[in-house]
C-alpha beads as a LAMMPS data file, in Angstrom:
LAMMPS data file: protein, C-alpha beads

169 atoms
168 bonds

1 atom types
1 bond types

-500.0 500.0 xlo xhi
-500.0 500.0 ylo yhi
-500.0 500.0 zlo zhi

Masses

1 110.0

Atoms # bond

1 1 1 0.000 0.000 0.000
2 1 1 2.771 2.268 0.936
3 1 1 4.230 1.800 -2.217
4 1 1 1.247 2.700 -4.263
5 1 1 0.852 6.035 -2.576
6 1 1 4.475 6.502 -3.267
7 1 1 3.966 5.815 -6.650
8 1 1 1.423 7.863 -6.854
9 1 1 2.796 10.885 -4.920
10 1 1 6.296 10.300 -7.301
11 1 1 3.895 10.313 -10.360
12 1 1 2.112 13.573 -9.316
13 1 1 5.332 15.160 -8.464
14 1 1 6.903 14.496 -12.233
15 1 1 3.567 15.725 -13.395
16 1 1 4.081 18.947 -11.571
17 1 1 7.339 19.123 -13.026
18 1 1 6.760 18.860 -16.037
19 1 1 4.014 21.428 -15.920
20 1 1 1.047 21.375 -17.663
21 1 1 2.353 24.095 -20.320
22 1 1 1.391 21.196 -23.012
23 1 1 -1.936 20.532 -21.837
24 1 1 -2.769 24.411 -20.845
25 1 1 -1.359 25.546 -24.964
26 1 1 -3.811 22.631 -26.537
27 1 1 -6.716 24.209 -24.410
28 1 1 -6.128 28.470 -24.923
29 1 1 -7.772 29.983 -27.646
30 1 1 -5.250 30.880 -30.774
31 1 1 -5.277 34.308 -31.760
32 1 1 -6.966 34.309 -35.030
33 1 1 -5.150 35.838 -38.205
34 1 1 -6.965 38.791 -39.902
35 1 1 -8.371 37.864 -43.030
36 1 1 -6.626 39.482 -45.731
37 1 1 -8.694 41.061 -48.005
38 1 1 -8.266 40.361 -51.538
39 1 1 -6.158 42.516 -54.310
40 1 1 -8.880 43.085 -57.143
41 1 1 -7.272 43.838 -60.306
42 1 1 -9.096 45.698 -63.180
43 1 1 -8.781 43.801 -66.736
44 1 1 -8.425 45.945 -69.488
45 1 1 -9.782 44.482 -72.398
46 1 1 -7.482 45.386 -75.186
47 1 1 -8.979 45.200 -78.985
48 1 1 -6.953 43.748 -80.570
49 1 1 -7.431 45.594 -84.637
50 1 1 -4.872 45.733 -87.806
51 1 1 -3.353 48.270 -87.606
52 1 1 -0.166 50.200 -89.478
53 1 1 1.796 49.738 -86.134
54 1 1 1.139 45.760 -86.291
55 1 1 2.001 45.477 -89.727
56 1 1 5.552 47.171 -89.390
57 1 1 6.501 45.399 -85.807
58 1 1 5.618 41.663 -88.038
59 1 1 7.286 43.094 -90.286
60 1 1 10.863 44.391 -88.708
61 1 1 10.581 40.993 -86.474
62 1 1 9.857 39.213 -89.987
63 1 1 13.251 41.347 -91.232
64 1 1 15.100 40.595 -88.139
65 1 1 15.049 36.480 -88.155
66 1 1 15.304 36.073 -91.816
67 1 1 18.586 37.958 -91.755
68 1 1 19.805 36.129 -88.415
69 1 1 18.447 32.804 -89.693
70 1 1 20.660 33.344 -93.608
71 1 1 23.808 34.533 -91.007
72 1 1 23.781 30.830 -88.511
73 1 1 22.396 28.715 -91.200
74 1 1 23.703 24.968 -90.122
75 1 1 25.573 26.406 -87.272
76 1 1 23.352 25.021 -84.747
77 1 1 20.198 23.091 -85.649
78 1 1 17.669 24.718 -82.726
79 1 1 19.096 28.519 -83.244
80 1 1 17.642 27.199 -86.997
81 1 1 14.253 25.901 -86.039
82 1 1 13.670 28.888 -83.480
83 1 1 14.227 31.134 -86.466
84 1 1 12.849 29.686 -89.005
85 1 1 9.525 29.292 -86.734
86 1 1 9.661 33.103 -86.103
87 1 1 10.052 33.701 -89.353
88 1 1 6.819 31.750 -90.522
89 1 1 4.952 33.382 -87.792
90 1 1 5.463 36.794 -88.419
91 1 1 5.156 35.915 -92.041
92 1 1 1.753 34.544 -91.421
93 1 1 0.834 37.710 -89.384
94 1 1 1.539 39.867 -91.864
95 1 1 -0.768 37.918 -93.903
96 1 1 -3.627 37.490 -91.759
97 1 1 -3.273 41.954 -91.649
98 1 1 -3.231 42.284 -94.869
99 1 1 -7.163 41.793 -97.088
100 1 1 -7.337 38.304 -99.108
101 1 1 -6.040 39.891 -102.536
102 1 1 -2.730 41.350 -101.361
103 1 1 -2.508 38.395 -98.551
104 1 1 -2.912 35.765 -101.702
105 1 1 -0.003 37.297 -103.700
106 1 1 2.164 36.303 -100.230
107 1 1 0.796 32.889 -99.800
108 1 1 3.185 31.209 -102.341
109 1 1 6.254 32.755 -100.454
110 1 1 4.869 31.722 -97.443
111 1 1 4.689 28.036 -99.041
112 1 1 8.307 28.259 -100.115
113 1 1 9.361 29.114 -96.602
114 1 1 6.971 25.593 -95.803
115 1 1 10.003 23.408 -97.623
116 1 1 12.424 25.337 -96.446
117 1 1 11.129 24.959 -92.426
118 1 1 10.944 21.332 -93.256
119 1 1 14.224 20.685 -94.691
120 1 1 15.292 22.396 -91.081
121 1 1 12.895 19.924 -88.878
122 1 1 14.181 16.988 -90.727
123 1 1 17.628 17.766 -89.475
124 1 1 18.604 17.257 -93.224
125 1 1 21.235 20.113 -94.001
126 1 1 23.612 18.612 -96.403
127 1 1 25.798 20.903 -98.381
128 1 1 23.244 20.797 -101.164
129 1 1 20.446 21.412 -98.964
130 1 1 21.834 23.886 -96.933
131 1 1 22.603 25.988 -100.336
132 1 1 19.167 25.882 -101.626
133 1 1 17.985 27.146 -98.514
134 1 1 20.372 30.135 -98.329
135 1 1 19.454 30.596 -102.190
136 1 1 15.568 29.940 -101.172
137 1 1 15.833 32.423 -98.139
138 1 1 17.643 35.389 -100.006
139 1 1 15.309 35.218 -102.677
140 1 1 12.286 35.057 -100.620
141 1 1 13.720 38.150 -98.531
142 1 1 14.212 39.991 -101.569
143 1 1 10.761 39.391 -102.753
144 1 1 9.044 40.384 -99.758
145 1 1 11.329 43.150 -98.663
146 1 1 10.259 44.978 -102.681
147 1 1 6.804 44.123 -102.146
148 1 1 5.194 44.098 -98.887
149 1 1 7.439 46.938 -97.503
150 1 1 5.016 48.980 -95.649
151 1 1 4.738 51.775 -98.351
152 1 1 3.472 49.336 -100.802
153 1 1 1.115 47.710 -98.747
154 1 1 -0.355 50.367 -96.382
155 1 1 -3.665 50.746 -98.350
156 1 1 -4.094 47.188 -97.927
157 1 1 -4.446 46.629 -94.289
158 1 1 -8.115 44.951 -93.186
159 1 1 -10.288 47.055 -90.871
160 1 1 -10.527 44.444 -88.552
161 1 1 -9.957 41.042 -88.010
162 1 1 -13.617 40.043 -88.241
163 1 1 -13.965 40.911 -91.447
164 1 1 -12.518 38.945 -94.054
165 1 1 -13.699 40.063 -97.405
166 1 1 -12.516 43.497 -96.852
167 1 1 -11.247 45.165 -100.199
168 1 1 -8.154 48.382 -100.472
169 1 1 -9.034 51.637 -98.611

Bonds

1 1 1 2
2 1 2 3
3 1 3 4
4 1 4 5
5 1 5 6
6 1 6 7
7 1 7 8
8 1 8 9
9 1 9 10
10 1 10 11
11 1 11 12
12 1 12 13
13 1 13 14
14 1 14 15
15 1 15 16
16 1 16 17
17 1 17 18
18 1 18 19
19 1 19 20
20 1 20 21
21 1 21 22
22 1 22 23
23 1 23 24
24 1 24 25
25 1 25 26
26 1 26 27
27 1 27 28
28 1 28 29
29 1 29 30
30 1 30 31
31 1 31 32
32 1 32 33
33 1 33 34
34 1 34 35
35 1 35 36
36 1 36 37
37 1 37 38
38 1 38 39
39 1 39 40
40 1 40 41
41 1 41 42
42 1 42 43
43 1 43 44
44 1 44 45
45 1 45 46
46 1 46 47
47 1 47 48
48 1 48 49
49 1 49 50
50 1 50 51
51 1 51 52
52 1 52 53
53 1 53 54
54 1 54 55
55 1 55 56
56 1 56 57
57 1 57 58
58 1 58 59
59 1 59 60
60 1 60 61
61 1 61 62
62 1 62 63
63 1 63 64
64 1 64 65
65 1 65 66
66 1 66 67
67 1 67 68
68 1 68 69
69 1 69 70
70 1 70 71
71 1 71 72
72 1 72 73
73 1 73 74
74 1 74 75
75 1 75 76
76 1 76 77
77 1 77 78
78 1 78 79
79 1 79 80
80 1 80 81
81 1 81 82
82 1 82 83
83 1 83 84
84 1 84 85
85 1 85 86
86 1 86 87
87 1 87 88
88 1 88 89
89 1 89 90
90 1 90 91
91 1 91 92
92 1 92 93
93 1 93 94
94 1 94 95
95 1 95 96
96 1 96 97
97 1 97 98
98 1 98 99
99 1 99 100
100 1 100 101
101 1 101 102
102 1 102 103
103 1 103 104
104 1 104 105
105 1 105 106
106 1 106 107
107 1 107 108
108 1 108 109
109 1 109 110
110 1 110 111
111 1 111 112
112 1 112 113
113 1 113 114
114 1 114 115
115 1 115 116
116 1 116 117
117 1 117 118
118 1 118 119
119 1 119 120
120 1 120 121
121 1 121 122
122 1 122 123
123 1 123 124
124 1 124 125
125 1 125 126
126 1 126 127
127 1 127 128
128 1 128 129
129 1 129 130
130 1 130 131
131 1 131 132
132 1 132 133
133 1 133 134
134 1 134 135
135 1 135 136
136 1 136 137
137 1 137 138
138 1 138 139
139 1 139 140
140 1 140 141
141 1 141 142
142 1 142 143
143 1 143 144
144 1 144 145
145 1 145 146
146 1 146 147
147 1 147 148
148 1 148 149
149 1 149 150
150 1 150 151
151 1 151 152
152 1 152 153
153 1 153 154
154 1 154 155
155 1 155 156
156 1 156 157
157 1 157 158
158 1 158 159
159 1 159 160
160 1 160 161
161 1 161 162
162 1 162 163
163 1 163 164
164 1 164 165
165 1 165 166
166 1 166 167
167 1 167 168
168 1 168 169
């Protein structure tokens, strides 16, 4: 008996001890966080419309690659596929700005550039194939830098994008 009430007195004593920090933090309240209010951000809707400034940005980036893409041709096979993807791009912007006459005169080029942007995926730059691309790009640039410089096209630019039988203003 005496050594149960020891027990128990030891047992109460390392419980005092101890404290009951634990047991009185899992009971008190937590101070709550305040709830931050959310940041509400106005969209602007931007409309997006052909427009002179369009045209000549597709065109200087169109400018830009071709040039770089004619300088590293074969150098290094991805700087080759990043231009030559560019390239189409921008080439198929200007396009899409321009009204279906004017736009259908570019198509072929833009078909050219196809053969020559597949030639480049296939990894397939031989000496022969790399020359008919340089000769395929120059020409091309040449082409497109005489006739769809901005002076020559500026009275063909659509109205808007909706619109796609839209004829010279």
């Amino acid at each position: 008996m005496k050594k149960w009430i020891y027990f128990f007195l030891i047992c109460s004593i390392i419980l005092n001890l101890t404290g009951c920090e634990a047991v009185r933090k899992k009971f008190t309240r937590k101070k709550k966080e305040p709830v931050k209010m959310p940041r509400i951000y106005q969209v602007k809707i931007y409309e997006k419309k052909p427009s002179p400034e369009l045209y000549k940005k597709h065109y200087a980036y169109w400018v830009s690659w071709q040039s770089e893409l004619i300088r590293v041709l074969g150098q290094n096979h991805k700087k080759d596929v990043r231009c030559i993807e560019e390239i189409m791009g921008n080439l198929n912007d200007m396009r899409n700005i321009l009204i279906n006459e004017k736009g259908d005169v570019l198509a072929p080029h833009i078909e050219k550039m196809e053969k020559v942007k597949d030639l480049i995926f296939k990894e397939d730059l031989t000496q022969a194939n790399k020359d008919y691309v340089r000769r395929t790009l120059e020409r091309e640039e040449r082409f497109i830098k005489k006739e769809f410089v901005f002076d020559k096209v500026k009275d063909y630019l659509k109205k808007s994008f909706d619109d796609e039988s839209q004829t010279g203003g």
